[in-house]
KEKOLMI-429933 format. One record per residue (C-alpha): residue number from 1; residue in one letter; x, y, z. Coordinates in Angstrom, 3 decimals. Layout:
REM KEKOLMI-429933
<vexmar><seq>NUM</seq><type>a</type><xx>X</xx><yy>Y</yy><zz>Z</zz></vexmar>
...
This chain:
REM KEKOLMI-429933
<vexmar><seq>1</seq><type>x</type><xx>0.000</xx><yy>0.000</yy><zz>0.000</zz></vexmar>
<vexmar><seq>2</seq><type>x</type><xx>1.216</xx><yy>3.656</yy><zz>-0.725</zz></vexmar>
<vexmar><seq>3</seq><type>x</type><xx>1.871</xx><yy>5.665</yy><zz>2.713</zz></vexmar>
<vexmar><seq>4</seq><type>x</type><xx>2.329</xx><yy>9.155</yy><zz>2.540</zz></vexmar>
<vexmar><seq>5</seq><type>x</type><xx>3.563</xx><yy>10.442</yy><zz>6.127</zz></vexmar>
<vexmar><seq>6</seq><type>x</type><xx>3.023</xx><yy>13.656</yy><zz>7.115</zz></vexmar>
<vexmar><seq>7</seq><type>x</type><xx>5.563</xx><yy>15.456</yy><zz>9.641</zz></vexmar>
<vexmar><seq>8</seq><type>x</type><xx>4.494</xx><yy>18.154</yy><zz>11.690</zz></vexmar>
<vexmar><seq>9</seq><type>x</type><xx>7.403</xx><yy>20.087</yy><zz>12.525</zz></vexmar>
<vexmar><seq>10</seq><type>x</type><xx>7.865</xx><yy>23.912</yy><zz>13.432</zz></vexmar>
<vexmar><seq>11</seq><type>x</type><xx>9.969</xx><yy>25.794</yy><zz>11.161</zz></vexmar>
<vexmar><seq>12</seq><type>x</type><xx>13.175</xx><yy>26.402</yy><zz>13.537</zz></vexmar>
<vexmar><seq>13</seq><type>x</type><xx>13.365</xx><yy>22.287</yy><zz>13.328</zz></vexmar>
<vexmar><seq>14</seq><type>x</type><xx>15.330</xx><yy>22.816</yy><zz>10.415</zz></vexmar>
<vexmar><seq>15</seq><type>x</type><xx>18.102</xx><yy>20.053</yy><zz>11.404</zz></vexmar>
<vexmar><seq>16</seq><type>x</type><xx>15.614</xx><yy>17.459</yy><zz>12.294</zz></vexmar>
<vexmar><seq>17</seq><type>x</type><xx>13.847</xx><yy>17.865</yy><zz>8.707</zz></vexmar>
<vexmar><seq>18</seq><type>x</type><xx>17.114</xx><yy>17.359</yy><zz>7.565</zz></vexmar>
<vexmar><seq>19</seq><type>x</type><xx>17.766</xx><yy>14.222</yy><zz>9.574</zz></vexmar>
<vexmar><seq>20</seq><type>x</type><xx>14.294</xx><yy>12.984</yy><zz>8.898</zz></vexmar>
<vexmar><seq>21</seq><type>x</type><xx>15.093</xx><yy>13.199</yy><zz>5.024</zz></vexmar>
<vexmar><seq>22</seq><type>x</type><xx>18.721</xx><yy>11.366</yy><zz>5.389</zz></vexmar>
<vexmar><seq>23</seq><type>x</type><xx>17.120</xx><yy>8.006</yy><zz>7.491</zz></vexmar>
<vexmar><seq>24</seq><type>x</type><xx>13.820</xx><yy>6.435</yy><zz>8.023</zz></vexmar>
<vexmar><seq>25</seq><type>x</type><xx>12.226</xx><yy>9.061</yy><zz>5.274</zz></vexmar>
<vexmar><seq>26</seq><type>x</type><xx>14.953</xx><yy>8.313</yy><zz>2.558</zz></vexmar>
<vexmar><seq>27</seq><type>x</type><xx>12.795</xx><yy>7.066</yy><zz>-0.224</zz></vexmar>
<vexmar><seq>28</seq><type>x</type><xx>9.668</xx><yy>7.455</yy><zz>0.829</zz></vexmar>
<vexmar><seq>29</seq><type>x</type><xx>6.743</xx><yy>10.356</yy><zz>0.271</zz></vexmar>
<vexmar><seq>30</seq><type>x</type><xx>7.069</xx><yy>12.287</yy><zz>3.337</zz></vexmar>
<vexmar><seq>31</seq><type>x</type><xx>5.292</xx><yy>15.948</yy><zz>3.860</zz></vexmar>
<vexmar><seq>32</seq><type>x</type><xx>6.136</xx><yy>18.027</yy><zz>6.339</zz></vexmar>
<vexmar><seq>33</seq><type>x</type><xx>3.841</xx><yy>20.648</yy><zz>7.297</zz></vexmar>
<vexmar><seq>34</seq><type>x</type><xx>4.815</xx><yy>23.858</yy><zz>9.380</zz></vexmar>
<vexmar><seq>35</seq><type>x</type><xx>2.325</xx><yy>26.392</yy><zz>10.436</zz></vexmar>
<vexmar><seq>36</seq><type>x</type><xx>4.714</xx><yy>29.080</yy><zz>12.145</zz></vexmar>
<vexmar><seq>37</seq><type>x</type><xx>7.799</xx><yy>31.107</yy><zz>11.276</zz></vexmar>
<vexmar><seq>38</seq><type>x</type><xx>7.963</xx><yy>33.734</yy><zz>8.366</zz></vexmar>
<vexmar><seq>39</seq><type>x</type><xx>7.503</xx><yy>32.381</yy><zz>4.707</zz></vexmar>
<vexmar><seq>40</seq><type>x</type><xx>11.230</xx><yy>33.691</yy><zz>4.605</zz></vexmar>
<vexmar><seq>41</seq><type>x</type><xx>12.692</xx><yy>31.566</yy><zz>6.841</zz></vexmar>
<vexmar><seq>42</seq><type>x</type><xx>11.390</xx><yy>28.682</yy><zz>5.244</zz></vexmar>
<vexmar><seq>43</seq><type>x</type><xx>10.938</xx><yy>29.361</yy><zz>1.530</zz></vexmar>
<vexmar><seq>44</seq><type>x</type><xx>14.731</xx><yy>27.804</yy><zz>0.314</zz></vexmar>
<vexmar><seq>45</seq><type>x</type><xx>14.165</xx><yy>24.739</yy><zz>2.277</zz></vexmar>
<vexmar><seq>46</seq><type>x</type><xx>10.558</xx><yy>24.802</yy><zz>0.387</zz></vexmar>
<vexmar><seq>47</seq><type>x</type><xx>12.139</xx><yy>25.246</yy><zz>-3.029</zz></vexmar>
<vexmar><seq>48</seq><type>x</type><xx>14.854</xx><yy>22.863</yy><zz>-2.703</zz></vexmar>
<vexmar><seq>49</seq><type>x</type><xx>13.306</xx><yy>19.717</yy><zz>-1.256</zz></vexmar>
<vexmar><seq>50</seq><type>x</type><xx>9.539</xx><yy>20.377</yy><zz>-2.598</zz></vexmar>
<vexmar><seq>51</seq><type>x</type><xx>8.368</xx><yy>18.513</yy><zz>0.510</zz></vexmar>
<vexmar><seq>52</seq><type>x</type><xx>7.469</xx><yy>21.201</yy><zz>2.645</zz></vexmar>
<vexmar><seq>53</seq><type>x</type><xx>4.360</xx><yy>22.486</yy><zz>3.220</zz></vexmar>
<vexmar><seq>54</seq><type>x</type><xx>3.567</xx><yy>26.133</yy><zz>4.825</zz></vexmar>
<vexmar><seq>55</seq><type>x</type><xx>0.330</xx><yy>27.883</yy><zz>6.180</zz></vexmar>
<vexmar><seq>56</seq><type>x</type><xx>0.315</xx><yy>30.753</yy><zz>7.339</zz></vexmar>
<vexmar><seq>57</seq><type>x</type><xx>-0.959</xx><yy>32.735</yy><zz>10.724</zz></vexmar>
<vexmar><seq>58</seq><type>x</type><xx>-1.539</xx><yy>29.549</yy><zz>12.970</zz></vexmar>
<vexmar><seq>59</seq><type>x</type><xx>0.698</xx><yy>30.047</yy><zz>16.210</zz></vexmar>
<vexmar><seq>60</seq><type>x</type><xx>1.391</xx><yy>27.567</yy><zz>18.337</zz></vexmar>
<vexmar><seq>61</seq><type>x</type><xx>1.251</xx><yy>24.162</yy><zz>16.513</zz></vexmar>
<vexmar><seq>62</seq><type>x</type><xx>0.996</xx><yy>21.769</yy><zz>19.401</zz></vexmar>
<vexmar><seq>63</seq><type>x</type><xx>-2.110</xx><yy>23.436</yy><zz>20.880</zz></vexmar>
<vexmar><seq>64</seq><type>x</type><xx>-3.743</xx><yy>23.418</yy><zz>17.906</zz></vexmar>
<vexmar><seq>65</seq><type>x</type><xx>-6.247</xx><yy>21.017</yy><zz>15.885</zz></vexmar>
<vexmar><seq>66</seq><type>x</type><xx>-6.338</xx><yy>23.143</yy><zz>12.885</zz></vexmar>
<vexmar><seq>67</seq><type>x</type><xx>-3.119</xx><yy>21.693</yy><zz>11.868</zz></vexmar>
<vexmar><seq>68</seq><type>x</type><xx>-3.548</xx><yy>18.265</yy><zz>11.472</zz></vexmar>
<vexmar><seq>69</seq><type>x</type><xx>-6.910</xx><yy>19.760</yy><zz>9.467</zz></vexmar>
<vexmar><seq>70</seq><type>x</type><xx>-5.163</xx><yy>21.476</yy><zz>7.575</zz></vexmar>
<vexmar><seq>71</seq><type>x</type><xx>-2.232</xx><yy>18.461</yy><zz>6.919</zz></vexmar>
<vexmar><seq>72</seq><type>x</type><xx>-4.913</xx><yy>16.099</yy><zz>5.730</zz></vexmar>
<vexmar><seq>73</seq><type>x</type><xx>-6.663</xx><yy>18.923</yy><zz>3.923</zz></vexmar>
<vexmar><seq>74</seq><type>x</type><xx>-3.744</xx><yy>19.156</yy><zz>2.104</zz></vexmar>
<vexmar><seq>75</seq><type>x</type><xx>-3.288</xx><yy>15.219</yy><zz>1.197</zz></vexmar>
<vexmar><seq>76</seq><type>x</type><xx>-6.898</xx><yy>15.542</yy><zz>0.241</zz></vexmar>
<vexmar><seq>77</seq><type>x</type><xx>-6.404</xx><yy>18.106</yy><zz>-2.403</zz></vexmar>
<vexmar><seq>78</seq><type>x</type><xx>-3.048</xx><yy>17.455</yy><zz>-3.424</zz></vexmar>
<vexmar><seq>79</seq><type>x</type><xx>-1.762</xx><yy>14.202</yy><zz>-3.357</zz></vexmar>
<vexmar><seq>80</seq><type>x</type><xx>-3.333</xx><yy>11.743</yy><zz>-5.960</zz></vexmar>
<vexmar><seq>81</seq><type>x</type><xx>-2.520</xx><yy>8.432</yy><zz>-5.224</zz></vexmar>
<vexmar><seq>82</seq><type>x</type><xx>-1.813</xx><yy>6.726</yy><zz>-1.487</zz></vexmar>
<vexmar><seq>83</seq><type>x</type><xx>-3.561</xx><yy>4.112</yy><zz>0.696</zz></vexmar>
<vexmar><seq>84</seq><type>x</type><xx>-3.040</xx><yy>5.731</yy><zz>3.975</zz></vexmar>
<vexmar><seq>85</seq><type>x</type><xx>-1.968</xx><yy>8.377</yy><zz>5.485</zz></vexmar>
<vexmar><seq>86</seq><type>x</type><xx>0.568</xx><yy>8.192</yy><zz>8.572</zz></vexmar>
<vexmar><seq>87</seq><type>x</type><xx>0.542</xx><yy>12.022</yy><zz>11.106</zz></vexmar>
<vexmar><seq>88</seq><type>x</type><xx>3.441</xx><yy>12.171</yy><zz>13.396</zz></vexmar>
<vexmar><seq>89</seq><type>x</type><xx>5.673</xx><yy>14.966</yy><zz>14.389</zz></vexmar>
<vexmar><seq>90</seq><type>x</type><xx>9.444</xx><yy>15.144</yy><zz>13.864</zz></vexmar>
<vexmar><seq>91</seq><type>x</type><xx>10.725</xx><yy>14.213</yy><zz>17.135</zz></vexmar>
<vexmar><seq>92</seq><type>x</type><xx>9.950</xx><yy>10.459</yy><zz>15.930</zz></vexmar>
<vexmar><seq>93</seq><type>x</type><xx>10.872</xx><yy>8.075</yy><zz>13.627</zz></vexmar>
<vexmar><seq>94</seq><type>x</type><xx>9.332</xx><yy>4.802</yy><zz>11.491</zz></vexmar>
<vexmar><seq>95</seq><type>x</type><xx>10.091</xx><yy>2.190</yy><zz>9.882</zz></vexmar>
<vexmar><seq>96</seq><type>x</type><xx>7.872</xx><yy>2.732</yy><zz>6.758</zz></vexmar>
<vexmar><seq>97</seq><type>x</type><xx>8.651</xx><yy>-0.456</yy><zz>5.017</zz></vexmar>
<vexmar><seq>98</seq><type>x</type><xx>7.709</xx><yy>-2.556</yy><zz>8.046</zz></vexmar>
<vexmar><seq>99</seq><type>x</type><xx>4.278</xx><yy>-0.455</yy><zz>8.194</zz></vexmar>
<vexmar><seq>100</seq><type>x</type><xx>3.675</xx><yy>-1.161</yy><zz>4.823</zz></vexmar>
<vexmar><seq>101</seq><type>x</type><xx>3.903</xx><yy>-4.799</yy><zz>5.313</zz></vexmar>
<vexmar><seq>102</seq><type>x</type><xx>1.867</xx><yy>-4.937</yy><zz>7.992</zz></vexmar>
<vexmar><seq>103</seq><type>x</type><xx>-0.673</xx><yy>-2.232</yy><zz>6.858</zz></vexmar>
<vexmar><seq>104</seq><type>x</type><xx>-0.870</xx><yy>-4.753</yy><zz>3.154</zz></vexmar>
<vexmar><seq>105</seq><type>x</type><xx>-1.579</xx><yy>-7.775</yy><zz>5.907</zz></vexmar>
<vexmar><seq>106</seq><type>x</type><xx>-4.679</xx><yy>-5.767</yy><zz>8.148</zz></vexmar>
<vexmar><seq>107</seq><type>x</type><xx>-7.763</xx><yy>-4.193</yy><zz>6.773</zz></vexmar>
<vexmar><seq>108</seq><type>x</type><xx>-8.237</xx><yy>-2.479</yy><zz>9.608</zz></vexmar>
<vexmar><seq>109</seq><type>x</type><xx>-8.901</xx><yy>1.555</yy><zz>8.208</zz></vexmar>
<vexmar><seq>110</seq><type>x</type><xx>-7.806</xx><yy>3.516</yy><zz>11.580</zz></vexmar>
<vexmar><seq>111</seq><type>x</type><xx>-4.468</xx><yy>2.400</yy><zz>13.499</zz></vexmar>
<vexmar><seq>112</seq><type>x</type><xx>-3.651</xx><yy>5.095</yy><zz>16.718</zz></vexmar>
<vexmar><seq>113</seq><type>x</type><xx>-4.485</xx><yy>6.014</yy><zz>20.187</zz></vexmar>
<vexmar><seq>114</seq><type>x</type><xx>-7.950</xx><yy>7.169</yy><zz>20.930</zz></vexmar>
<vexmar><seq>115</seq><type>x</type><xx>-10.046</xx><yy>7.422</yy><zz>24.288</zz></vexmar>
<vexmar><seq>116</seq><type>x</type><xx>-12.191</xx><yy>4.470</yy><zz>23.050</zz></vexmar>
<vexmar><seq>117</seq><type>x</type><xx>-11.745</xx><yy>1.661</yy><zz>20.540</zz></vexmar>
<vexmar><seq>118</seq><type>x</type><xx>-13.154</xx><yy>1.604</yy><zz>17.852</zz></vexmar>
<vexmar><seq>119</seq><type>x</type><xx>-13.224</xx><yy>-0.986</yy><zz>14.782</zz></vexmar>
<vexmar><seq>120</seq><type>x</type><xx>-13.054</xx><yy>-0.517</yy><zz>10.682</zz></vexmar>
<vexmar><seq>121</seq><type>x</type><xx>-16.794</xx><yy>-0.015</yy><zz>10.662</zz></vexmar>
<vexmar><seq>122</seq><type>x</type><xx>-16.789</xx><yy>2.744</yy><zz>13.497</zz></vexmar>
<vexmar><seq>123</seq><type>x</type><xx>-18.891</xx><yy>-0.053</yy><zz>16.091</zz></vexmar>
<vexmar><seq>124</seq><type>x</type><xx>-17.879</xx><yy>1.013</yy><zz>19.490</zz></vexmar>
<vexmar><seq>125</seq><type>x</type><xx>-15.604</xx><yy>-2.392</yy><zz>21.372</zz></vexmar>
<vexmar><seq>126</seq><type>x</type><xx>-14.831</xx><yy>-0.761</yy><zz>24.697</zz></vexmar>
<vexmar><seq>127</seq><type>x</type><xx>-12.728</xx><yy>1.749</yy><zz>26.273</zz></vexmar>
């Protein structure tokens, strides 16, 4: 299955983009999405790597929901072809080829952390 990842990272991060790109991302489609900063401190690393997405006038990324709206907004509109989607920020890593084996293996639609369980076909199995 195709993954696109999605990195949520604030724009001073600069070095962990950079170290994100060089191991576990190497090879794979990998967005990362900052919603602070000036467009000029982030507009080379936007034009050189072409995997960096910007909006504008949200503060404070790790208060706010509007991001991750915003992230899969984006894959929405822009990305044509991918399976599922994997949101994490940049302080972590994966290893995408081992998700994409087990992802092929399970149809479950929704993998992550939630207050309650709940299956492919949204029934509620317990909290």
């Amino acid at each position: 299955p195709a993954i696109i990842t999605v990195v949520m990272s604030e724009f001073e991060e600069i070095d962990q983009r950079h170290a994100i790109r060089n191991s576990w991302a190497h090879n794979h489609e990998v967005i990362f999405i900052l919603t602070d900063g000036m467009w000029e401190d982030v507009e080379n690393e936007c034009i050189q790597y072409g995997d960096v997405v910007w909006f504008d006038g949200i503060s404070n990324m790790q208060e706010s929901m509007l991001d991750t709206l915003l992230a899969f907004s984006f894959v929405e509109l822009h990305i044509q072809f991918y399976d599922y989607v994997l949101k994490m920020d940049d302080k972590g890593f994966v290893y995408l080829d081992d998700a994409r084996s087990l992802l092929g293996k399970n149809s479950q639609e929704y993998w992550g952390i939630c207050d309650m369980l709940v299956s492919a076909n949204w029934e509620k199995k317990g909290v």
